[in-house]
N, C-alpha and C positions, 0 to 999 in steps of 0.2 A: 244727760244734757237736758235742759229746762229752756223756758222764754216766759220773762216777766213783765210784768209792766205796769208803772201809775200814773196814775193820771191827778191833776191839782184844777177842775176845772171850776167855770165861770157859771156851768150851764151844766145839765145832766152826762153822764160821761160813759152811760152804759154803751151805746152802738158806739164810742170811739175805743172802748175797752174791747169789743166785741170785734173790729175792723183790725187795732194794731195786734192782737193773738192771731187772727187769722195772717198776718204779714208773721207772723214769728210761728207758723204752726210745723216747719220745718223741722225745727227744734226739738219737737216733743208732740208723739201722736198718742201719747197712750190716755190721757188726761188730761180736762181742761177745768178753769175756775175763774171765777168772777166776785169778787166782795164791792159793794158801795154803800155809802154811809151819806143818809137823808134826816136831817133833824137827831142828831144821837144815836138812830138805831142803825145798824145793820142789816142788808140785803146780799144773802150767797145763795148764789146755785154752783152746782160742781160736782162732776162726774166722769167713767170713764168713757175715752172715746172721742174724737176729732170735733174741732169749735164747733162744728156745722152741725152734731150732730148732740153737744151737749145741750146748747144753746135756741131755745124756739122761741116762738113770741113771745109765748104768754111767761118764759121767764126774764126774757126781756124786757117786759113790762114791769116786772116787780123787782127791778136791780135799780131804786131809786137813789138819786145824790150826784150831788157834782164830783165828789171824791172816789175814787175807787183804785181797785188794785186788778191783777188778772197775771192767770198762768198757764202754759202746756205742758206736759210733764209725759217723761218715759222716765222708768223707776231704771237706778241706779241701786242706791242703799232699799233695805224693805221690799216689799211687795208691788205687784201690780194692782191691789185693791183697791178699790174706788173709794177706801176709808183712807188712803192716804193721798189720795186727789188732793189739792192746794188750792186756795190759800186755806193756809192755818188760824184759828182762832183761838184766843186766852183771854177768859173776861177780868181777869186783875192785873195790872190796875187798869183803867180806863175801858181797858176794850182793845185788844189790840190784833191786825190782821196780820199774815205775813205773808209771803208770795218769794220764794228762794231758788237758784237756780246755782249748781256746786256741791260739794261732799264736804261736811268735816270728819276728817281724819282723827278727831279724840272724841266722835260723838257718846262712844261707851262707857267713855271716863265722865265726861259730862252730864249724860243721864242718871248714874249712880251717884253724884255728887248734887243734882237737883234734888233727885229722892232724897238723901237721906241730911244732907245738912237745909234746903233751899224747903223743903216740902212741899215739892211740886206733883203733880201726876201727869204721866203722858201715856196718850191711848195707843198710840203705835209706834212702831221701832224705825220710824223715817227722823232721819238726823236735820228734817227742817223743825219739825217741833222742839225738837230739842236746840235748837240755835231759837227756836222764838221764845220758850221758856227762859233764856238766857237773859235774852233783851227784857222780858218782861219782868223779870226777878232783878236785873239791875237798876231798873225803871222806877217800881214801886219803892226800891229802896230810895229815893230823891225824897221821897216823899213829899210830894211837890198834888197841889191841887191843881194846877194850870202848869204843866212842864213847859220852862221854854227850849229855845236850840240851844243853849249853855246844856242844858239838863242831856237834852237829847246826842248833844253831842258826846258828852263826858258816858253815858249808855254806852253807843257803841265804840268808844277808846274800852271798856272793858270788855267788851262784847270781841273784841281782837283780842284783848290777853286773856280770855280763856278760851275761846274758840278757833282751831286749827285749820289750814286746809285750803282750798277754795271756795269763795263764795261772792255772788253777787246777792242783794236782799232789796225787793222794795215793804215796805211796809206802812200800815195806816192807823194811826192812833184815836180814839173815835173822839170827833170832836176837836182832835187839837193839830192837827195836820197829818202829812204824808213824810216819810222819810225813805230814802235809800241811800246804801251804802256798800261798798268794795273791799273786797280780805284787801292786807294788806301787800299784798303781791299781785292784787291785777290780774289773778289768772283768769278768772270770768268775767266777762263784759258786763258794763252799764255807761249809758249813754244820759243826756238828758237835753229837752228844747223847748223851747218855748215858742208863744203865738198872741197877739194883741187880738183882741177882742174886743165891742163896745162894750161889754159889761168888765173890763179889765184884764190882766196878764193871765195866761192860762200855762202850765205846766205839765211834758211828761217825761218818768223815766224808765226807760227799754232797754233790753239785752241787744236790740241792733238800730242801726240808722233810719231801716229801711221802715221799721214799724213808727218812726218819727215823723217821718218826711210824708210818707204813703197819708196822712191825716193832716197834713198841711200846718206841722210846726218846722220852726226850722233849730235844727240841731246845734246847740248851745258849745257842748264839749264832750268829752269822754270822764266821765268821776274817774277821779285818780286812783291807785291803788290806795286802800287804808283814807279815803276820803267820803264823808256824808254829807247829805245833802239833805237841807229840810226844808218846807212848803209849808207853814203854819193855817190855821182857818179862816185867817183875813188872805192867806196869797201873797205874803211875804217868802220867799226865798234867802235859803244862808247854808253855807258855805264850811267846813273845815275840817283841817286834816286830824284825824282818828288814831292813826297807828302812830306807834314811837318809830320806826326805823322803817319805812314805806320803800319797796322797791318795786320796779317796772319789771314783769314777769310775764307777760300772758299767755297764755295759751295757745301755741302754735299751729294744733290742731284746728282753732279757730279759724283759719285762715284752708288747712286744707281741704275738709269736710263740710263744718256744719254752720258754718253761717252762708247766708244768700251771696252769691256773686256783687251781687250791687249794691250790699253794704260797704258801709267806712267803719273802722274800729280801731280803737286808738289812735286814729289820724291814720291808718290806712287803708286804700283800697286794694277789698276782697280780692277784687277782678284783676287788679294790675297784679298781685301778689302771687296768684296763680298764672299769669302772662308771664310771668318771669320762670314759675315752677315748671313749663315746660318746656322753655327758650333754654336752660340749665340742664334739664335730663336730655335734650333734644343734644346738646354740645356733648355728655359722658354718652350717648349714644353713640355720637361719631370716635369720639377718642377710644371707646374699651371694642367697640363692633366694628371701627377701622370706617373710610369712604365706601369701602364695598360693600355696606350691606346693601339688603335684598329684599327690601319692605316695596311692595308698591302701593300700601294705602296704610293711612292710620285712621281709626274708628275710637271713638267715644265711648263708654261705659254712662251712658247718661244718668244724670245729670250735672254732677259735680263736678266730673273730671274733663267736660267738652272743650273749657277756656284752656287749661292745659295743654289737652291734645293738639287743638286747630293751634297752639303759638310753636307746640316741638313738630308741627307737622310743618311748616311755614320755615322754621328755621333748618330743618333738613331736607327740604326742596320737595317734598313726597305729598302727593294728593290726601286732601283731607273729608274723608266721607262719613254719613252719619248711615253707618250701618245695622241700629239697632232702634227699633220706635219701643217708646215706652207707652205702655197705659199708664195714664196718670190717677186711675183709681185706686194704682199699689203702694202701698206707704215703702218709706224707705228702710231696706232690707239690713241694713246694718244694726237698726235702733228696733227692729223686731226682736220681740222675746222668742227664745225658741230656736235650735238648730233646725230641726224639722220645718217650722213655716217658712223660717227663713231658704231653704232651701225650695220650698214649694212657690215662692211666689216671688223668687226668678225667672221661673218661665213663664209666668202669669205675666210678667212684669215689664221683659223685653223678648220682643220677635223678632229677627235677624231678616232684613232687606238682602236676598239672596244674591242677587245682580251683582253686591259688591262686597263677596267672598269668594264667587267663583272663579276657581282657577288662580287665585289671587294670594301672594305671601302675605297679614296683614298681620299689622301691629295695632294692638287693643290697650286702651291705656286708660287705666280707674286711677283714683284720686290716691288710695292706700289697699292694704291687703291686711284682713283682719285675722280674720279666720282660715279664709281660703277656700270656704266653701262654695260662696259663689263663684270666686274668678273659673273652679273649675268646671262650673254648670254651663259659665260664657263662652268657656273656651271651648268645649263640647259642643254650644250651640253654631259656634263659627266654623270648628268642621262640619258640622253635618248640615250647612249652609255652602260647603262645597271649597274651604279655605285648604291651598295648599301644606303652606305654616302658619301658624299663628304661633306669633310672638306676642310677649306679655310686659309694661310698663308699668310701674309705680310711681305718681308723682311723690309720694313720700318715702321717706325711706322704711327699713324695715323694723314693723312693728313687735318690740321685743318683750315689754315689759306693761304691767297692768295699768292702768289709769286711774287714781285716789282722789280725782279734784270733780269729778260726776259723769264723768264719762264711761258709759260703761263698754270700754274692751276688757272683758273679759277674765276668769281665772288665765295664768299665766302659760298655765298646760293646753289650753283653748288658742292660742296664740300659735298661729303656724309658725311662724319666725321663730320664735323662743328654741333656742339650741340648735337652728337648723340652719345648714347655710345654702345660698343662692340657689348651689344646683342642687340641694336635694330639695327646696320648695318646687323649683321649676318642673320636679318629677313629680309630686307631689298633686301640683296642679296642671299639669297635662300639657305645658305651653312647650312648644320648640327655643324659645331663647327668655329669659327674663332679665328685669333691668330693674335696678331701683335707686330711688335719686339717694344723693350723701347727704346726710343731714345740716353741714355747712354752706350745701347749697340752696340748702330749705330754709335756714336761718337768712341767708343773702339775698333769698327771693322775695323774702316778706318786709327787710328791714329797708328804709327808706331815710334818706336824707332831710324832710320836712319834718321826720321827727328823730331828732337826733339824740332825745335821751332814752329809745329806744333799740335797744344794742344786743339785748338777750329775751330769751323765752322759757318757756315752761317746758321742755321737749321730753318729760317724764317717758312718755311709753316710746321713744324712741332710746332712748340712754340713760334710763334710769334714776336721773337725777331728780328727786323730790324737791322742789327749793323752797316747802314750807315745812321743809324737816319733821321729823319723829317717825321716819318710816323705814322701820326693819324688818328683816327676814322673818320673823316673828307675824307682823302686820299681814307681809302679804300673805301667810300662809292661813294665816283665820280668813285673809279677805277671798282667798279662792277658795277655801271652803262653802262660803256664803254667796257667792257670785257663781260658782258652779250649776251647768244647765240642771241637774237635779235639784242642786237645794232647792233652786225657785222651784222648780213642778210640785216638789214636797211642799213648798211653802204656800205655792198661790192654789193647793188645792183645797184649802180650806173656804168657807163660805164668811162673809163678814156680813153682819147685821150692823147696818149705822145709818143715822141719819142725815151725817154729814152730804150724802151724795143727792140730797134730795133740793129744790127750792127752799130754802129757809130762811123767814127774819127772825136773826139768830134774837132778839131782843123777847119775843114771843114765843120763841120756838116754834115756829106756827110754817106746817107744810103749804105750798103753793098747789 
């Protein structure tokens, strides 16, 4: 999972490029990146490691232009190397940047079909090059001096028939505008808003609300599935649908993990959406555990899963306490590479408020169960915090199947759920009772009446179903080969020499 963003402004657009990745840094801790474009040329920095720490003055100083792009990136497909940090660059034709958040699913057919019919070269095996080379090889073919949004738009109508999967894309053409654009199923988010200004209309578009609003635009719409949007160099805006057969898809997971509580996305809110996911397991709690049960507190797994908790704690009359303080210097452990770190900076991560386990039956409640590795470190930590039972909640349901749209849950053997049922996770990870929501209730929790042509989702790693097709038994079994906690240690232990990770005007080549 990724967080993009562009910006179409009036006035220089770096510290606004810099503020909304730091509102999307959630998203993606492993990488960040920055392109703007001043007079024709290009200004990137990009490296790995959190905004704060990619981004210092003196590169701030030299991300000149009112146009730019920007991204946070935890590796999915490829490596953790700082040579596939984003945004992407390709200098034919025009110049063009990319900034992608999503997986395609045919990138290897793709790549092979650039080499040898397209003759393209790509320096690393991240499936966003490969979708920019697409766009940029469909692009020059216009053969257009000045492309306009006719051109650009007719780009990415092919840029969907050949390219599979999920995706959201912003991207910046040098000189001729900004565009972004949505596979056509909607699985990843993009958002766009605007803001008046004295020097005129200014534009941007984001993977959440919250990186819109936090900068003081106000949020226009949600781009449809299979819908682009372009921002020409005068600040012209335009509009049109891209895909031949466009369906409402998205991504469910969006809603239980990894966007912000107080975002809106596709007309919904995050936070009500989750006030529902626990008002719903809080009810299958009473129906499958009877009025008698024997919770006298429910505790958070902070931070995702607290709206949840405090709405199933409210709804089943049970005190709702925050038993666990987090350090907020520990990134979050799910989107950590690594079984090992990810295990070690659990306890770095949360410390158990003792007062309120002791003696005490509680119910602990995280947003999903991925692995299982930590729930069993949590639930360890709340015995020997002095808890009689601890009982375990899932606001989602159970995580069976690998995720191909960028999310990286894991080889499908890595998946504690996968072939296992209730009670032998429950033994598995140490808890005295486990619970996990049904997935029609997670579908009920999210969907909303204000948008009513919103009726289904992407619920891939919960059931299986791919809905942007080509994925067979075959796929997943190369995909867990690759996604396996080895490959990567095999993979990311090589060293990359590049100069992408440095301060660069790509037009000079020339180090900051």
């Amino acid at each position: 999972m990724c967080g993009v963003v562009g910006i179409a402004g009036k006035s220089p657009v770096n510290q606004m490029l810099f503020d909304a990745l730091t509102m999307l840094q959630h998203r993606g801790q492993d990488a960040a990146g920055i392109v703007t474009c001043h007079e024709g040329r290009l200004f990137l920095r990009k490296d790995n490691g959190m905004v704060r720490d990619v981004f210092h003055t003196r590169h701030m100083r030299a991300l000149l232009g009112n146009y730019g792009i920007g991204h946070v990136r935890y590796p999915t497909a490829g490596s953790s190397s700082s040579a596939e940090a984003q945004p992407f660059y390709v200098n034919s034709p025009y110049g063009i940047t990319l900034a992608h958040n999503g997986n395609l699913t045919n990138a290897e057919e793709i790549h092979d079909d650039l080499f040898k019919t397209d003759l393209r070269h790509m320096n690393t095996d991240s499936d966003s090059e490969v979708l920019l080379n697409v766009f940029a090889h469909e692009l020059q073919k216009r053969g257009k001096l000045n492309p306009t949004a006719e051109d650009v738009f007719h780009v990415v109508s092919r840029v969907h028939e050949r390219c599979k999967g999920g995706y959201a894309v912003v991207a910046m053409i040098t000189g001729h505008g900004l565009v972004g654009f949505r596979d056509p199923n909607g699985i990843r988010p993009l958002i766009y808003g605007s803001r008046e200004t004295e020097a005129g209309k200014e534009y941007i578009l984001a993977s959440e609300s919250v990186a819109i609003t936090a900068l003081g635009f106000k949020v226009e719409r949600d781009v449809a599935p299979g819908e682009a949007v372009f921002i020409d160099s005068k600040g012209n805006l335009f509009t049109h649908q891209c895909a031949a057969n466009p369906e409402y898809r998205p991504c469910i997971f969006e809603y239980v993990y990894f966007a912000r509580p107080d975002a809106t996305i596709d007309g919904i809110s995050v936070y009500k959406a989750r006030l529902k996911m626990g008002e719903k397991l809080a009810q299958k709690i009473l129906r499958e555990w009877s009025d008698e049960h024997d919770i006298d507190v429910v505790i958070p797994i902070p931070d995702t899963s607290r709206t949840s908790a405090l709405e199933l704690a409210n709804t089943l009359g049970v005190k709702f306490r925050e038993g666990f303080m987090k350090n907020r210097y520990i990134g979050r452990t799910f989107i950590m590479p690594g079984q090992q770190q990810r295990k070690k900076s659990v306890r770095q991560k949360l410390n158990p408020v003792e007062l309120e386990f002791q003696d005490k039956n509680v119910l602990l409640v995280d947003d999903s169960i991925v692995r299982g590795t930590t729930c069993n470190e949590i639930i360890q930590m709340a015995r020997d915090a002095g808890a009689k039972k601890v009982f375990f909640a899932s606001a989602a349901p159970m995580v069976k199947y690998p995720n191909v749209y960028g999310i990286d849950m894991p080889a499908k053997s890595e998946l504690i759920a996968s072939g296992r049922s209730v009670e032998e996770i429950r033994e598995i990870i140490g808890a005295d009772r486990l619970i996990f929501q049904d997935l029609e209730d997670l579908k009920g929790a999210v969907r909303t009446s204000k948008v009513p042509a919103l009726q289904e989702f992407d619920c891939s790693v919960f059931d299986g179903v791919y809905v942007a097709g080509g994925i067979n038994a075959e796929y997943l079994d190369d995909l867990q080969q690759k996604r396996s906690e080895s490959a990567k240690k095999s993979k990311d232990g090589y060293i990359d020499v590049n100069i992408d990770a440095a301060s660069v005007d790509l037009t000079g080549l020339k180090e900051e």
